[in-house]
C-alpha positions in Angstrom: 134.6 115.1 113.2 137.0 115.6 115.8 140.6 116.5 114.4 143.0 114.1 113.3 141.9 110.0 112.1 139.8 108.7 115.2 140.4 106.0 117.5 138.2 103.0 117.7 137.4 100.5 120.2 135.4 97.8 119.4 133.7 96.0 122.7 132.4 92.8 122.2 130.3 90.1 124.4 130.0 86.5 123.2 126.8 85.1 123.2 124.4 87.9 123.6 120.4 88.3 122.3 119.7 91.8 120.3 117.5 92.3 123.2 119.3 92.1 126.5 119.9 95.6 126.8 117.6 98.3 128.9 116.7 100.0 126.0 115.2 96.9 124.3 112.1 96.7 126.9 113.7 93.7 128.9 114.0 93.3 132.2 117.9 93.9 132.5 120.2 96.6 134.5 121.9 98.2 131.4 122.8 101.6 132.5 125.4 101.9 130.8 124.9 100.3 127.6 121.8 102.1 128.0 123.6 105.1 128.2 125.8 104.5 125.3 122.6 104.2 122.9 121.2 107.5 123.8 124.5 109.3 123.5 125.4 107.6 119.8 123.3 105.4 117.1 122.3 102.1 117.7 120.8 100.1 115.0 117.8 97.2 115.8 118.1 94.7 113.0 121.9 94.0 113.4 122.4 90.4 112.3 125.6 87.8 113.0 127.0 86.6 109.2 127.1 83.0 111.4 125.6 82.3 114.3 128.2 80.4 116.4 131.6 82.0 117.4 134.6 81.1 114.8 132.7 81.8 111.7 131.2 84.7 113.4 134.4 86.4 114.5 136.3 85.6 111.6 133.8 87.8 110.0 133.9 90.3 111.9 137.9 90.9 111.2 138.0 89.9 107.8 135.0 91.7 106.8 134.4 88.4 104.8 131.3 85.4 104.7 132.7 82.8 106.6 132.6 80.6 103.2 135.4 82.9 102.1 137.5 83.4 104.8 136.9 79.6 105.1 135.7 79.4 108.5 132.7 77.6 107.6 132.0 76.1 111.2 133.7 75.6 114.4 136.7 73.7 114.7 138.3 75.6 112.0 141.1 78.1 111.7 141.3 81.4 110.3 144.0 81.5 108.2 146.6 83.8 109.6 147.3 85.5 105.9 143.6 86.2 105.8 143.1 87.3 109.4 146.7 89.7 108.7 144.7 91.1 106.0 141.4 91.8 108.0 140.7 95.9 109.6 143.6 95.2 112.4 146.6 94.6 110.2 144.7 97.0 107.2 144.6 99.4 110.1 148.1 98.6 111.4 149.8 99.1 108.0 148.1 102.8 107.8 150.0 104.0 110.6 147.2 102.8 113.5 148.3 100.9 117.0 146.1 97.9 117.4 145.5 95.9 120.3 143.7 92.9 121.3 142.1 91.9 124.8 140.3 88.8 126.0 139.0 86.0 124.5 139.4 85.9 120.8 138.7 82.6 119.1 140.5 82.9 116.1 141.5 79.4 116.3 140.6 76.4 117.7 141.3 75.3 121.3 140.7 71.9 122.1 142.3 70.3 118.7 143.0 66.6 118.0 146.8 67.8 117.8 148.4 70.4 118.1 148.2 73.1 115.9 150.9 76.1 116.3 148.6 78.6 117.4 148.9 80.8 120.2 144.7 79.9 121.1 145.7 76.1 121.0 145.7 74.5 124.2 148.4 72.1 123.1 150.5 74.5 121.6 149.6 77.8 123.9 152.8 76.7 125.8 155.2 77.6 122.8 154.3 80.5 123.9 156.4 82.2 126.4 154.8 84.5 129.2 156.8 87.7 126.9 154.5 86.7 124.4 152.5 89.8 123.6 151.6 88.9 119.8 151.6 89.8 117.0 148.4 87.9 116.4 145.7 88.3 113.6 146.8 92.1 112.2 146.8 93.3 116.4 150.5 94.2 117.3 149.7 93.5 120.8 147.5 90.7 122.4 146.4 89.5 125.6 144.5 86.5 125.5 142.7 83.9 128.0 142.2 80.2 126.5 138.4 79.3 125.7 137.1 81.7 128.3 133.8 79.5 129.5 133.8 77.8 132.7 133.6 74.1 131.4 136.8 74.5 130.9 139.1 75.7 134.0 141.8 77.5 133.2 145.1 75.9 131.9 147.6 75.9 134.6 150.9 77.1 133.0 153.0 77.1 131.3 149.9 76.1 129.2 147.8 79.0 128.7 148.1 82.3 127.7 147.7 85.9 129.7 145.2 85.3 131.5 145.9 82.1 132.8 149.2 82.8 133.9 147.9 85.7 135.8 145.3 83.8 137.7 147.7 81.1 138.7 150.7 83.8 139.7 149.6 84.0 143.3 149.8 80.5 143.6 146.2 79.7 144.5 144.6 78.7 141.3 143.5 75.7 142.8 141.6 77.4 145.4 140.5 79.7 143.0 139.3 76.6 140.5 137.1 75.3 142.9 135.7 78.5 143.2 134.5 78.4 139.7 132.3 75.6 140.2 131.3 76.5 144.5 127.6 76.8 144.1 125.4 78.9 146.7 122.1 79.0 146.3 119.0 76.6 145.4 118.7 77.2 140.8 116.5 74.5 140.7 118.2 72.4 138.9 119.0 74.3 136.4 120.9 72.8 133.3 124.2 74.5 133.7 123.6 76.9 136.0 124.8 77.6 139.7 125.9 81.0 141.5 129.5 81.2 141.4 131.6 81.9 144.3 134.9 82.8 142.6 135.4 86.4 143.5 134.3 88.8 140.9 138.3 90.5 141.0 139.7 87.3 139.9 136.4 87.0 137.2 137.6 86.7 133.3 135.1 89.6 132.4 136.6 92.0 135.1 140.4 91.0 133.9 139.3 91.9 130.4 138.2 95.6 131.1 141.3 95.7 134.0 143.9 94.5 131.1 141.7 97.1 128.4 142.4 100.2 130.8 145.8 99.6 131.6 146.7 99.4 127.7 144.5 102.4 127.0 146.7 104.3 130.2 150.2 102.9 129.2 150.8 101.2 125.9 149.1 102.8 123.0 149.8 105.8 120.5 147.2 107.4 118.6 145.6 106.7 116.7 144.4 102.9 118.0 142.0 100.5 117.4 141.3 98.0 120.2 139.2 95.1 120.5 138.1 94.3 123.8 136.3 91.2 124.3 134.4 90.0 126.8 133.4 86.0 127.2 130.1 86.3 129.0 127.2 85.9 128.8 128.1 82.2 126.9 127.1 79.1 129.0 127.5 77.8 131.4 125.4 80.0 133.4 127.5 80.9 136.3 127.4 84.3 137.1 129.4 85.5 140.5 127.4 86.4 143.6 126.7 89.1 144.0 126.1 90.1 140.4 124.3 86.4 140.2 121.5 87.9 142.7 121.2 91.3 140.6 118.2 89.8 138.7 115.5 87.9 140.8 114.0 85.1 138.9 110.6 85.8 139.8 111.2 89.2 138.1 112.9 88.4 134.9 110.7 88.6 131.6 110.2 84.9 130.4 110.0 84.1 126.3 106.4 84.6 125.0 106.9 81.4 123.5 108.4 78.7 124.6 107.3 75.4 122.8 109.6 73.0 120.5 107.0 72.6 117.9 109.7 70.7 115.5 106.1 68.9 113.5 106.0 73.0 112.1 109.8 73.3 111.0 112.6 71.8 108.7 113.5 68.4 109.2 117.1 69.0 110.1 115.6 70.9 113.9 114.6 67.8 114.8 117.8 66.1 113.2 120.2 68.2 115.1 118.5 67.9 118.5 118.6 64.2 118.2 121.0 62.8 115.9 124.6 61.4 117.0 127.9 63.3 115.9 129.5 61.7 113.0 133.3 59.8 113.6 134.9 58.2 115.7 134.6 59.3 119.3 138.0 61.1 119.6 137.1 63.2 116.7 133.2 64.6 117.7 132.8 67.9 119.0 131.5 68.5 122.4 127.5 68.6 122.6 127.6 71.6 124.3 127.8 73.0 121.5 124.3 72.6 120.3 121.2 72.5 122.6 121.5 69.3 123.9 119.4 71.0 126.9 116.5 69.1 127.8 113.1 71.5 128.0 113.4 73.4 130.8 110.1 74.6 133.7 109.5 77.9 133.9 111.4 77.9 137.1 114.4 76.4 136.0 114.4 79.2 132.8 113.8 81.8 135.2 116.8 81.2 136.7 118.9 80.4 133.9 117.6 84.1 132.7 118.5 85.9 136.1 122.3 84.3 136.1 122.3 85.2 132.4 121.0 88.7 132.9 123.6 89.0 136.2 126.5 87.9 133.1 125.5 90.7 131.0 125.5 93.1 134.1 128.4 92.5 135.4 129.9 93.3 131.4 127.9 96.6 131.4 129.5 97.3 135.0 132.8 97.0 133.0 131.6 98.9 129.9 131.3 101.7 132.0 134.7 101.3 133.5 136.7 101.5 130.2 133.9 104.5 129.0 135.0 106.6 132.0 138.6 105.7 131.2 138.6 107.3 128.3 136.7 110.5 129.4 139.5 110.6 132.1 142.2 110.0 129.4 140.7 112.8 127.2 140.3 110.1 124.9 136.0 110.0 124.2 136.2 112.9 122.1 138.1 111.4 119.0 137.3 107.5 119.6 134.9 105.5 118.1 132.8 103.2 120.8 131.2 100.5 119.0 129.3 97.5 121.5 128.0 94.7 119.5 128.2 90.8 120.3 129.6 87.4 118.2 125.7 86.1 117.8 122.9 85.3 120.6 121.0 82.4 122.3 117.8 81.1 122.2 117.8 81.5 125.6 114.6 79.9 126.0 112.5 80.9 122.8 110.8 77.9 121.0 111.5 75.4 124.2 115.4 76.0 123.2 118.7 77.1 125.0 122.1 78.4 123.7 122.5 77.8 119.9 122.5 75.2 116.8 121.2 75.5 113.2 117.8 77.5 114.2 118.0 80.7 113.2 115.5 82.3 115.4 115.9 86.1 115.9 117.4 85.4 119.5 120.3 83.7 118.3 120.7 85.5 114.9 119.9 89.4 115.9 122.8 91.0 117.8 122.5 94.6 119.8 124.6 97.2 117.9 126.0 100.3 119.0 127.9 103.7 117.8 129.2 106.5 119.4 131.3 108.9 118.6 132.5 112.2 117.0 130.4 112.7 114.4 127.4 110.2 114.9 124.4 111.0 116.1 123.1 110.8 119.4 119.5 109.0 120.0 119.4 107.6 116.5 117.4 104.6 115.5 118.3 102.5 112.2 116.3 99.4 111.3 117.9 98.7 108.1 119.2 95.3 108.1 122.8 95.1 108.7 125.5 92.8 109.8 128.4 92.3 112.2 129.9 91.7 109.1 130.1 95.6 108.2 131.9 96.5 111.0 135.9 96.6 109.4 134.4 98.3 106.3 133.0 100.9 108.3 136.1 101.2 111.0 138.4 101.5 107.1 135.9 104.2 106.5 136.0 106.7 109.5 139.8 106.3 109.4 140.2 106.9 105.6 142.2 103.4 105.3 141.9 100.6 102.0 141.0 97.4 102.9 143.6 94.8 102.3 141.2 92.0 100.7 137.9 91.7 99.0 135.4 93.2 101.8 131.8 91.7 101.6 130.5 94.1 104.2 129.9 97.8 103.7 130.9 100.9 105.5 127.5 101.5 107.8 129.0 105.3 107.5 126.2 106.0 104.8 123.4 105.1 107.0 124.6 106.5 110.6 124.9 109.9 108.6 121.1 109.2 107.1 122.3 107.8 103.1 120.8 105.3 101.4 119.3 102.3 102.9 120.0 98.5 103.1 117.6 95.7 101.9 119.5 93.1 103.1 121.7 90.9 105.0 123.0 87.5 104.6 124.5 84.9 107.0 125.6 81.4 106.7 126.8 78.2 107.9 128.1 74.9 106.6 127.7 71.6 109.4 130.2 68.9 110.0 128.2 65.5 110.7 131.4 65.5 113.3 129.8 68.5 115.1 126.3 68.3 114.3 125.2 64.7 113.8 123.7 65.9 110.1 125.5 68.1 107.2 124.0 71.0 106.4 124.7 73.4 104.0 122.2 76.7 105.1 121.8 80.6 103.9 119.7 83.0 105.8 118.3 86.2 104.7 117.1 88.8 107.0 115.0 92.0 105.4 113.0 94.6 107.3 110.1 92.6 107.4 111.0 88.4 106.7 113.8 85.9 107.0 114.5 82.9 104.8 116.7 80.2 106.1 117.8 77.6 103.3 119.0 73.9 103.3 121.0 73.9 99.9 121.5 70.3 100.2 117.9 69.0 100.7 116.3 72.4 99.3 114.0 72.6 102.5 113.6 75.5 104.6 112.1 77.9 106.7 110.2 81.6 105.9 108.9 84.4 108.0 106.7 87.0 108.4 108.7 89.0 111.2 106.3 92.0 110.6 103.4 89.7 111.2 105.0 87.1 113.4 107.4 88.2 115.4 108.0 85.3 117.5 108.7 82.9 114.6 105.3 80.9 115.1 104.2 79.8 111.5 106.9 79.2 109.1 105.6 79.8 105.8 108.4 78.4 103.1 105.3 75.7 101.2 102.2 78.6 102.0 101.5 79.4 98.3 100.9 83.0 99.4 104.2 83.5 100.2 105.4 82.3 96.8 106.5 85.6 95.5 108.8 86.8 98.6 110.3 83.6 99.2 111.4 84.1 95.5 112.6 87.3 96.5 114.7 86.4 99.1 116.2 83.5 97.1 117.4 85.8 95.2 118.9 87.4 98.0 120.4 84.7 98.9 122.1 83.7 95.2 123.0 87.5 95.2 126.4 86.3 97.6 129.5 86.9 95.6 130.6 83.6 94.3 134.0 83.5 95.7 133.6 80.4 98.0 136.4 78.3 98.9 137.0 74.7 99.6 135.5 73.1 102.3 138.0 72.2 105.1 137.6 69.6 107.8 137.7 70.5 111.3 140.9 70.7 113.1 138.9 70.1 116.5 136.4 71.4 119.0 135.8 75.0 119.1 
């Protein structure tokens, strides 16, 4: 270990399969990501503790299941005493500067009122432009408002960092209807053109630009920061040139890619067909869920290049803020960690983007370590979580964790100790989001996942070993009677400190 406690930067992309990376076999320019794995560890069965983005992150700062931290779904805040008492402020309070960059989703943006928080459209312009935080345990923020392209961004004074920067020139508008300026046949596409907004003013190259300026100016050691990049969510609208990266004719299409609902749970069916619950002014947006309608193989392909030329583009930037801290003489003592929120289907099983089917491209999540002290080339295909992340950054620095911490320190295993069976992930439905309530549990070993309805008791099983593409779900096969016992077990193995279910405060 290198002297003194190290730094730590967390990078994050939202949205992001376990296997868009070089070094997973698929057809996407990496190099530096791909780089990052062969100097440190990366680990291949890295799950998401919820697989859309509020629960998700919450989790990843609290170092709690979102049925604790009470960010059970979308729509819902993170409380800011528990988020105060996630790695940042447990960090923060040991003597550690802590900084925050990009999008963070902490809170909920488009809300039926407003709500007092900084991520809160209504409210972001309580905010004044000296606004730097403190926010969620970081002593210093900058933020952009919801980060996706369906969604402009706010002209000020609503907003937040971002935002005010883009609009500072006084061409936002022009810059707006770059956003959506489309060049290029995508075959109709659902959501998906070739943006012409110049890649300078793009939200992912702000985020690194913003990242390296803090790392140059503003902190002290030792720091954590959490850089977070939006991409590669939908819509797909990747910037020429990085749009044109990845030809569709050369991208890897999904080995399978039929909806074969008459094979799974009743609620996959349910949640691709039911209505949101409510009156109209309190349903979430169906974007959300994969309200896509089965796409060709043309139309994927090119949904896949633009998403591939997303992830790119956030590799390109990678790079930037790696070589910024060999240049700053910063690498040696700071802890690199690249991971994402959850993933998309992105095409497996006929579906696109994410909703309560926890195939491995929306629950498995790339994960990677470097650093002083961690081993370069290493492979680990325990099963882990996102979740683990705080305990681990508390570890390295020799810090105590300011609340109950579900995940563990993934120190243990990056140094070759012990082992991990499991990992657990969750997710509780609103009728107002999802058209059906849900209550489910997944479990994710070596070898099978569970996924469990609690409310109707139905579910789905899987031989990932034998299967790997989630073909034949086995929950009522007689044979697998014994492990699906197993994993139930698993699954009633959560610590049973749950609290009460809250309503959404909006649309995430």
């Amino acid at each position: 270990m290198a002297h003194g406690r190290p730094n730590i930067v967390l990078i994050t992309s939202d949205q992001q399969r376990g296997d868009c990376f070089g070094f997973e076999g698929r057809k996407v320019k990496t190099p530096h990501l791909d780089a990052l794995a062969r100097d440190g560890t990366r680990f291949s069965a890295c799950i998401c503790p919820s697989v859309v983005c509020q629960p998700a992150r919450a989790s990843i700062l609290t170092g709690q299941l979102p049925l604790t931290h009470g960010v059970h779904d979308n729509g819902i805040d993170l409380s800011p005493e528990t988020g105060e008492r996630g790695f940042a402020g447990s960090l923060a309070r040991a003597g550690y500067d802590t900084a925050f960059i990009g999008k963070a989703h902490f809170s909920t943006y488009h809300t039926f009122k407003p709500t007092g928080t900084p991520e809160c459209v209504a409210s972001s312009a309580d905010f004044g432009a000296d606004w730097y935080g403190p926010y969620m345990g970081f002593s210093h923020v900058e933020l952009m408002l919801v980060g996706h392209n369906w969604f402009l961004p706010e002209r000020p004074p609503r907003g937040q960092h971002y935002e005010r920067w883009f609009y500072a020139d006084g061409h936002g508008d022009e810059k707006n209807a770059l956003y959506r300026a489309n060049a290029g046949d995508t075959a109709d596409a659902a959501q998906c053109w070739h943006s012409q907004l110049p890649v300078a003013w793009h939200n992912t190259t702000w985020t690194a630009d913003r990242a390296i300026d803090w790392l140059k100016r503003e902190h002290h050691d030792p720091f954590c920061l959490w850089v977070s990049f939006p991409d590669p969510h939908h819509p797909f609208d990747c910037p020429e040139p990085w749009s044109r990266l990845h030809h569709p004719d050369a991208v890897d299409l999904p080995p399978y890619r039929t909806r074969d609902l008459e094979n799974r749970p009743w609620w996959h069916r349910a949640a691709l067909e039911s209505e949101p619950a409510g009156a109209p002014e309190r349903t979430a947006v169906r974007k959300s869920f994969s309200r896509i309608a089965p796409q060709s193989d043309r139309q994927l392909r090119e949904i896949i290049a633009n998403t591939y030329g997303m992830v790119a583009l956030i590799d390109h930037n990678v790079g930037r803020i790696l070589i910024a801290l060999d240049e700053l003489g910063l690498a040696e003592n700071t802890i690199v960690i690249f991971t994402a929120d959850h993933g998309d289907w992105l095409g497996d099983h006929g579906l696109i983007l994410k909703g309560p089917m926890p195939y491995e491209g929306l629950l498995r999540v790339g994960l990677i370590v470097r650093g002083p002290g961690i081993p370069k080339g290493k492979l680990i295909d325990d099963p882990v979580s996102t979740l683990d992340l705080g305990a681990t950054f508390l570890d390295y620095a020799g810090v105590p964790a300011l609340q109950t911490q579900h995940g563990r320190s993934l120190r243990p295993l990056i140094e070759g100790r012990g082992s991990r069976d499991f990992a657990l992930s969750e997710w509780e439905l609103h009728p107002q989001r999802a058209g059906v309530a849900l209550s489910l549990r997944t479990v994710r070993t070596k070898t099978h996942k569970l996924t469990l309805d609690l409310r109707s008791g139905d579910g789905e099983l899987y031989d990932l070993g034998r299967d790997p593409f989630e073909r034949d779900n086995c929950f009522a096969d007689p044979g697998f009677a014994r492990i699906r016992a197993e994993l139930t077990d698993m699954i009633r193995s959560r610590p049973k400190d749950e609290g009460p279910l809250r309503e959404p405060v909006g649309m995430a």
